[in-house]
N, C-alpha and C positions, 0 to 999 in steps of 0.2 A: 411110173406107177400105173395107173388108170388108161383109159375112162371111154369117153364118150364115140359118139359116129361124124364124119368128119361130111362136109357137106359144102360139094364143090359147085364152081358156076353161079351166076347170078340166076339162072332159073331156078335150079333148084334150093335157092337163098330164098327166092323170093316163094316158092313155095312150102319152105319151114314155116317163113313168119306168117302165112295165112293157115298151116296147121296149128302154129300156137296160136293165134288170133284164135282158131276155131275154138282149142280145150279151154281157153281163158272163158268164153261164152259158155260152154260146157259145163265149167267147175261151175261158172258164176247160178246158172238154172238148175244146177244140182242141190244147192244148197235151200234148205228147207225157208220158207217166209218167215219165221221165229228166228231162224239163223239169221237171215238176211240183219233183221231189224240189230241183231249183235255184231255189225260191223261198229268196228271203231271203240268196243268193248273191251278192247286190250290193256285197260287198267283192271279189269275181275280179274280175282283169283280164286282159286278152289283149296280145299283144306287137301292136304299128301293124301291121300285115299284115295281123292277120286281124279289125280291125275293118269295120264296114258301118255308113252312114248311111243311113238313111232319114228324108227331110223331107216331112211333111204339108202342103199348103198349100191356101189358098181355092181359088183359081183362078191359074190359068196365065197367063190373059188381062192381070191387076190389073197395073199398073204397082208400085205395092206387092211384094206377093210376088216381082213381077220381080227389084225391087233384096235382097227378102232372100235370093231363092237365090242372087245373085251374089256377096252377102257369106259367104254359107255355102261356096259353090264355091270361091272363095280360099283359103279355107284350108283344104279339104280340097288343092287343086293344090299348097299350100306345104308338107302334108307328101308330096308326091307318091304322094295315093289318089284320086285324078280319077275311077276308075271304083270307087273304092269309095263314092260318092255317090248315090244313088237319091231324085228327088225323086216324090212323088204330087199329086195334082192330088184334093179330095175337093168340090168344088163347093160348100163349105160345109154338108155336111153328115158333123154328128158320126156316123153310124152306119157310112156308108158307111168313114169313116176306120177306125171301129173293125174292121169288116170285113178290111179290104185290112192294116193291124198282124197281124190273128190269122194272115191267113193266111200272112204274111212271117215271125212266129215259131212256126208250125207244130214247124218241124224243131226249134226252141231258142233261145233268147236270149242265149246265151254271145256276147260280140263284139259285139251287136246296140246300137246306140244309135238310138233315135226322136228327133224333134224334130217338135213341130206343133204348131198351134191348136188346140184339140178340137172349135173350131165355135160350144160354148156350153158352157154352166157342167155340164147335164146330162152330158155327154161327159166332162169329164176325170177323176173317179174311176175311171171304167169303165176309161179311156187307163192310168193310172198302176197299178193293181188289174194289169192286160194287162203290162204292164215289168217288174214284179213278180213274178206268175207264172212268166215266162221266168227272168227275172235277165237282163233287160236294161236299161239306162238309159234313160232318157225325159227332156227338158227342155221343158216348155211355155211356148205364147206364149200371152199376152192372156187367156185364158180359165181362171177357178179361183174356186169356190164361195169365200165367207169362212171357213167352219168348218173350211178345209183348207190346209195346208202341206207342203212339199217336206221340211220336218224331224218332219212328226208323220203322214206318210203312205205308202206305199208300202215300207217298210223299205229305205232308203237307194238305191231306186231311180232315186225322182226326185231327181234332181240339182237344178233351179233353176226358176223361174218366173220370168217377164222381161216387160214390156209398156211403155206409155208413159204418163206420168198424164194420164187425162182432166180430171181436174178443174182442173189449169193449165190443158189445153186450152180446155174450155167460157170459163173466165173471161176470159183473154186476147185468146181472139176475140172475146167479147162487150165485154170492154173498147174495143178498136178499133172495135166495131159500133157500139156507144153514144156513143163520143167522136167519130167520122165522123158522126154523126145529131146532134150537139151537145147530147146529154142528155133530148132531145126528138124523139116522133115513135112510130110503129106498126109493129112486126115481127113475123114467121112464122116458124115454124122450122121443120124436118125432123131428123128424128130417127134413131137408129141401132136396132139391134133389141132390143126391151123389155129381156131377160134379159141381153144383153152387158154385162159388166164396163164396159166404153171406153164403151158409150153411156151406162149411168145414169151415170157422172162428167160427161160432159160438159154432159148437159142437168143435173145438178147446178149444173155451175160456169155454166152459163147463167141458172138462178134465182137464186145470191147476186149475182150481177150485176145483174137487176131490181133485185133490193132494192135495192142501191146507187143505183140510180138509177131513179127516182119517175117521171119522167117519159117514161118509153118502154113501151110496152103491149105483149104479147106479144097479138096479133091471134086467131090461129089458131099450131096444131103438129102435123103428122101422121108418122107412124111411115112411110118411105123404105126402109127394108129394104139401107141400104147401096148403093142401086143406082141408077144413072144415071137411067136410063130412068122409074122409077115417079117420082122426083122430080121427073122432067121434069112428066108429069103432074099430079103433086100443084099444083106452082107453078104451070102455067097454068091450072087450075081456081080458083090464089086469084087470080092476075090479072083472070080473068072477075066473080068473086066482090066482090074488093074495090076493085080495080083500083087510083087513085090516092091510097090509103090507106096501102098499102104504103110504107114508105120505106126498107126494109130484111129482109135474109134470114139468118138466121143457120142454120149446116148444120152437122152431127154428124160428117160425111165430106167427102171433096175427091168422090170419086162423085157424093153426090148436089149437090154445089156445084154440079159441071158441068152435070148437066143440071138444074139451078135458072136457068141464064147459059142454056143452049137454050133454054128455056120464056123467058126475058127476049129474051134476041135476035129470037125470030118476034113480039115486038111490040115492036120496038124501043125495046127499054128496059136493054139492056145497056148496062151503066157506068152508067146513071143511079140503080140501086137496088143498092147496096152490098151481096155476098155474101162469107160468111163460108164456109170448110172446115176442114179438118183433115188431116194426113198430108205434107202437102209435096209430093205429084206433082209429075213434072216441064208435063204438061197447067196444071194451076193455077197453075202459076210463070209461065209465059207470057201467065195472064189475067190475074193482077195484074200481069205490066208492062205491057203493053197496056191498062189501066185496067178491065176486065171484068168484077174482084173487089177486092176489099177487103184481106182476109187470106188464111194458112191458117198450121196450128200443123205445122212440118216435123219430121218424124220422121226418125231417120235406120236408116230401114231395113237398109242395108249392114251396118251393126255390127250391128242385132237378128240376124240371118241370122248373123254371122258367129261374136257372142259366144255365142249358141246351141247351134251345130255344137263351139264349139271347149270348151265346159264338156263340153257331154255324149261329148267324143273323150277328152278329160283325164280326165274320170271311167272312161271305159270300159278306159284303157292305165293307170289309176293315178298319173296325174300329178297330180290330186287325190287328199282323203279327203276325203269329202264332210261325214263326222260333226264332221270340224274344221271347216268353214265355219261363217263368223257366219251369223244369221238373214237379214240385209244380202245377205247373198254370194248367198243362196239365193232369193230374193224380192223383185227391185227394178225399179225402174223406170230407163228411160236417159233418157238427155239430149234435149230437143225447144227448136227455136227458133220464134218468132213471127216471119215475115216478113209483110212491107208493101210497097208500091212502096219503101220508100225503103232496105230492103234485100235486091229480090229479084235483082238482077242480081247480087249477091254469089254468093248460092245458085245460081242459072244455071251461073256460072262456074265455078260449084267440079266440080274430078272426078273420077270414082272411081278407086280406087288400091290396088291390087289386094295391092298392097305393105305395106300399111298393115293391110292383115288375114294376115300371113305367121301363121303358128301361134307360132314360137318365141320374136316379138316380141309375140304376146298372152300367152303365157305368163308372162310378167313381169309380169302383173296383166290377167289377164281381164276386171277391172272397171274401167277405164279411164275406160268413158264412165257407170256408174252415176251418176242424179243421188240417188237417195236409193233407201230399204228400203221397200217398201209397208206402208202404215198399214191396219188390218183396219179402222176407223173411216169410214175416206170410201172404201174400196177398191169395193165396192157401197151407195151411197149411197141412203135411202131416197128417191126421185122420185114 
């Protein structure tokens, strides 16, 4: 999929957390003395009028965040607040988000619900600390340190955390990788960025998968950054490198899948060496039926965007209490399928339905598509 800037060395670690120390100081002096005094207000609600969304997202460009603002815009249209929606664009970068938040609850956080990725794990205390301040609601996607929860942080500001399990991810795909290679044979992988959440699960579930099976060698693995293009690179460097050793590519993202299939197609060896991603784009759905790739683990964005929007609106008008939610309610993961050739024409066919994200019909159980409660155990997995 995504996301963020990856951020190597212990100097330059240790100069993130003194820029986010800095914007946390920032947000916190930004925020009006009337605001101030509304920390910890996050049992107010406002009547549907006079709520505002604001959505965080990677990038505009992402086929990804495509389908989750349009699952978030649905139902904002279904309670008819079409313009009460504001999406941002922060290019994967946590600071900048944190930035463009302060200055949006400048005036107050009364009415105010956020919803975003924070980029990386460094970003979202700062995010939630920021919602807080205000007494605005916040629900985060994908990104959240272990030692932190939406019920032991923020004073009931953050509503929920939501993402997809990587670790089904890694495995599943590498199940198909290694069963298409018949239990034998030599693979590369590309990776997602160090500190994300989504990427150590998946290169997780890509090493209990070696184990599983003895006979497949991980070759080479280099760090892709989520992004097309640097994969591209990466893979035709091991083409040059190893050339017909390769038998297989296993990938963190459907991003860098595709340009792993570039890098294979300028030497005509697309379809011939089986590539694995992640996310379900509609791009990758067309390579594997066209035979180009292998798998990918689909995610269904629509509802991340949708269930997002619609907790953190319930939260903000009091159609929740957040203090009553299970831990489940508050921290899970949704539902993702494994396609193959053999069922992605399914996935092709299917279409969005703008109907099926109406506010008053998620209302009757927001959690619909939960497949389970994140486990603090494999959630960041030692890699």
């Amino acid at each position: 999929m995504r996301r963020s800037l990856v951020v190597r060395g212990k100097r330059k670690v240790m100069v993130t957390l003194v820029v986010v120390a800095a914007v946390c100081l920032s947000a916190a002096a930004g925020v009006s003395a009337s605001n101030t005094r509304a920390a910890g207000s996050c049992t107010a609600t406002v009547k549907p009028k006079d709520v505002q969304v604001y959505f965080g997202v990677g990038s505009f460009s992402s086929e990804y965040w495509q389908e989750v603002l349009k699952g978030a815009k649905a139902v904002m249209a279904s309670l008819g607040l079409k313009s009460h929606f504001h999406p941002y664009e922060d290019n994967f970068d946590g600071q900048k988000l944190l930035n463009t938040f302060t200055s949006i609850l400048a005036k107050g956080g009364k009415g105010v619900a956020l919803v975003a990725d924070p980029a990386s794990n460094a970003y979202t205390r700062p995010l939630v600390q920021l919602a807080q301040q205000s007494g605005a609601r916040v629900v985060t996607l994908w990104n959240r340190p272990t030692e932190i929860h939406p019920w032991d942080t923020g004073g009931g500001c953050w509503v929920a955390h939501t993402a997809f399990d990587g670790v089904e991810g890694g495995i599943k795909n590498a199940q198909a990788l290694f069963t298409a290679l018949h239990g034998k044979g030599n693979i590369t992988a590309l990776l997602g960025i160090p500190d994300d959440p989504s990427a150590k699960q998946r290169l997780y579930g890509l090493k209990q998968e070696l184990k599983a099976f003895p006979g497949i060698t991980l070759l080479d693995s280099q760090v892709g950054h989520w992004q097309p293009t640097e994969a591209q690179q990466i893979t035709q460097t091991w083409v040059g490198k190893y050339g017909s050793q390769i038998n297989g590519i296993w990938t963190a993202n459907d991003g860098m899948a595709t340009g792993a299939v570039e890098a294979l197609r300028s030497n005509s060896l697309n379809g011939k060496i089986p590539v694995t991603g992640s996310d379900g784009s509609r791009d990758v759905l067309q390579l594997i039926a066209q035979g180009d790739m292998l798998s990918t683990m689909a995610v269904d964005a629509y509802s991340q965007g949708a269930v997002a929007v619609a907790l953190a609106y319930a939260a903000t008008v009091g159609d929740i209490n957040v203090s009553k939610l299970t831990h489940k309610q508050r921290d899970f993961f949704l539902k993702q399928t494994l396609v193959t050739k053999a069922n992605v024409q399914a996935v092709l066919n299917a279409k969005f339905s703008a109907a099926k994200f109406n506010y008053t019909k998620l209302k009757k159980n927001f959690w619909y598509d939960v497949s389970t409660g994140i486990n603090d155990a494999t959630w960041i997995p030692n890699v």
